[in-house]
Phi, psi and omega in degrees: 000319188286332212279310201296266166337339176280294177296343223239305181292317184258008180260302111046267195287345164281333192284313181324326174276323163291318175319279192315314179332293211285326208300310177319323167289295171334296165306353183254313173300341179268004177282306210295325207298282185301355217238004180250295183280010148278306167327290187313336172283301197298327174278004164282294220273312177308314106033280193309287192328319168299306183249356200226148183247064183302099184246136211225114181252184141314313208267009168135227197241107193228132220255139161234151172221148196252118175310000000 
């Protein structure tokens, strides 16, 4: 019984240890995740700035874009 509680324990602390391994791997993919879809806004918005022209009237939203 005890040996049996020894493997139950020492199985116990790999997995724990394989857990945190992934969480740390999650987190590191959800940095790389955000830190791509910032680039990416940011090269959208120099993009937008560049060829589309955004104008806000009374009669609404009006897009102009430059050849």
């Amino acid at each position: 019984m005890q040996k049996q509680l020894e493997a139950n324990q020492k199985r116990l602390a790999e997995e724990q240890k394989k857990l945190a391994q992934q969480q740390k791997e999650l987190e590191e993919a959800r940095a790389q995740a955000e830190e791509a879809q910032q680039e990416a806004r940011n090269r959208l918005d120099a993009l937008q700035s560049k060829m589309i022209s955004v104008k806000k009237s009374a009669r609404g939203i009006i897009l102009s874009m430059s050849d």
